[in-house]
Structure formats: structure tokens, C-alpha cells
N, C-alpha and C positions, 0 to 999 in steps of 0.2 A: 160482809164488811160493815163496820159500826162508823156510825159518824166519827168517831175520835180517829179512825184506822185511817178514813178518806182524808181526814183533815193533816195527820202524818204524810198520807202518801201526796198532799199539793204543799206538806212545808209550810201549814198555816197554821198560829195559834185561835183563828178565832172566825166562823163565817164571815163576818166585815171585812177581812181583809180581802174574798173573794172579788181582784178587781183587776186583774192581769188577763192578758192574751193566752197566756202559759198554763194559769190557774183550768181555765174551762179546756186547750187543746190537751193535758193531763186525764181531763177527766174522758173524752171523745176518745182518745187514743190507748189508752191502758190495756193491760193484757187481763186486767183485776176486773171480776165480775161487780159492779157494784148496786147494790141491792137497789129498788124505786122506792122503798123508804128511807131508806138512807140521802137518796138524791134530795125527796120531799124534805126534810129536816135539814138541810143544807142550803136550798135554796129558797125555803121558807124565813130564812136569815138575812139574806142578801139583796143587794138594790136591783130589783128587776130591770131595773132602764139599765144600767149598767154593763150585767149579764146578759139583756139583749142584744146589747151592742160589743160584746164580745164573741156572740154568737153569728152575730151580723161577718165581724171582719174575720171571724176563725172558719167563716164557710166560704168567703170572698179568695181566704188565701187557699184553701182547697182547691178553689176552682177553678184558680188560675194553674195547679197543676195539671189540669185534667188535658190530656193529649185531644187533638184535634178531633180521632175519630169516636170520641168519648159524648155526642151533642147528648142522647137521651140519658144519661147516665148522669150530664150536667143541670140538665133543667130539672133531675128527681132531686138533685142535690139541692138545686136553691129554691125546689119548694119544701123540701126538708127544715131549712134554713128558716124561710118567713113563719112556718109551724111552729118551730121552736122559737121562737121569737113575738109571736102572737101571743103563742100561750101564756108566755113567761108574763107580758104587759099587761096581759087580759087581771078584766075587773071580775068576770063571772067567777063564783064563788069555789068551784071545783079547778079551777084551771090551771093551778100548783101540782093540781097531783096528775093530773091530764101531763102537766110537763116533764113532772118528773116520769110517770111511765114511755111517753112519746121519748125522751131523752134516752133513756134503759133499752126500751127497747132498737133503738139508734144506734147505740155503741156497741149492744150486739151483734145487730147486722154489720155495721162498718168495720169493726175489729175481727170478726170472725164468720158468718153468714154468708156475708157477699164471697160470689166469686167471681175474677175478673181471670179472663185467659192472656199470659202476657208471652208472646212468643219471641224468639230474640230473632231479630234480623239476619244476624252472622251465622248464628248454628243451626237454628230451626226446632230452638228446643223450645217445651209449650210448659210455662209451670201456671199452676192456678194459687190466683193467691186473693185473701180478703180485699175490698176497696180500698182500706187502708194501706197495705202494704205495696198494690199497684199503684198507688199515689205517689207513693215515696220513692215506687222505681223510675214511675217517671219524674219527678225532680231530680232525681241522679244521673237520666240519660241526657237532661237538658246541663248538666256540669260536664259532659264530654264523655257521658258512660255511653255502655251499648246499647245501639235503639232498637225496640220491641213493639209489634204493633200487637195492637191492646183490644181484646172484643170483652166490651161491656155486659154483653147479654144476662150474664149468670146473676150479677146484682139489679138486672129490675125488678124484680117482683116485689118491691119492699112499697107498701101500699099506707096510704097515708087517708085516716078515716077522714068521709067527705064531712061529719061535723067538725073535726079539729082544723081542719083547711078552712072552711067555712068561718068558724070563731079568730083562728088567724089574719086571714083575708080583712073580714071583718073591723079588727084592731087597726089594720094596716092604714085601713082606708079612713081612720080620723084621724 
């Protein structure tokens, strides 16, 4: 996918406009592979504070989907989150393309990589589905769907280098 294709698929004529909630959960959420150059030329454009803080409430609103017995699944989440939100603000001079791979490699695992066992309470049937898509089941159970209890296990392995925590961390704390 070419920068002009990503920019089609969020509906924008131009990086600047890159300033929605909608804009960055398109890009987290897509079934569309999109290249870590393509993200780097993209968000090489855009107002880093901005896209942090988009990054900031688009993993808050995740989180609060996450079903109760979901705790370890939730703290990889919101260190996922201060990562990609370090990086994004970080001054050091590689930290754009640090984002955009930590980003690529995020939307793979969350879209497709992870797996979460969602079993349904009523039938007892076991589907496995991406973290994503067990997100979305459970927002659905919390609308009056059917409730499924949820083992996390299959998506923790997703390992976050201790320099890129460290340089996020880092950012946080001035």
C-alpha cells in the first residue's frame, strides 16, 4: 500500500488533515496490510502531539472494552499505548521510523496474530479470534449479546523492546 492508497483508505486529501479519533482507529483496525514505510511517510507529516493524543484515547477506548478477566492482556495494552505515544513525541532522531515499525508491527499482531479463545456461555462453543475481533465481541455482549468468557493467553507474547519502552518511558516522564 502506497501512501496515496492509505490516504484513500482514511478519506483524506492531505497528511494535515490526519487529526480524528477515526483517522488513527482505521489505521489500528484495517484488514489492509500497510507497509512501515508507508506509515513513516505519513506520519512524518503530521502533528506528533496530536497523533499522540489520539493514540492516547484510541487505546483508553479499547480498554475499557476489555472484559474483566482480561487484566494481563490490559496492562500489555497500555504499555503498547505509552510506546507508541513516546515514540511518536520522542526528539531522538530515528524515533519516526522506530514508530512507524512498532505501529506495523501492532496492527499485525492486533488484527491478525493475536489469539484470543472466546467461548460462549450458552453453547459452549470455543472460536478463536484476533484481539481485535474479541474486542468487538465483547462490546457487543455489553449491548445485551451473548456473554463468552474470554482467555487471553494466546495474545501475550507480543513483546515490546526494552529500548523502545525505555525511550517512551523516558518522554513520559518530562
Amino acid at each position: 500500500m502506497e501512501l496515496d492508497e492509505l490516504m484513500a483508505l482514511l478519506e483524506l486529501d492531505d497528511p494535515s488533515e490526519f487529526e480524528y479519533f477515526e483517522n488513527f482507529a482505521e489505521i489500528a483496525e484495517t484488514d489492509e496490510e500497510i507497509p512501515e514505510e508507508t506509515l513513516f511517510q505519513l506520519f512524518s507529516q503530521v502533528d506528533p502531539q496530536t497523533v499522540s493524543e489520539l493514540i492516547t484515547n484510541y487505546f483508553e477506548e479499547i480498554l475499557r472494552a476489555m472484559p474483566d478477566d482480561g487484566t494481563d492482556a490490559y496492562l500489555l495494552l497500555d504499555n503498547i499505548s505509552r510506546s507508541l505515544s513516546g515514540l511518536l513525541v520522542s526528539e531522538e532522531e530515528r524515533a519516526k521510523v522506530y514508530f512507524s515499525e512498532e505501529l506495523a508491527r501492532f496492527h499485525r499482531w492486533y488484527t491478525k496474530d493475536s489469539e484470543v479463545s472466546c467461548t460462549s456461555q450458552e453453547t459452549g462453543h470455543e472460536k478463536l479470534l484476533p484481539l481485535r475481533d474479541a474486542l468487538t465481541l465483547a462490546r457487543l455482549e455489553k449491548l445485551d449479546g451473548e456473554p463468552h468468557g474470554y482467555d487471553f493467553t494466546g495474545c501475550l507474547d507480543y513483546e515490546i523492546d526494552e529500548f523502545i519502552m525505555n525511550s517512551a518511558l523516558s518522554r513520559e516522564e518530562e
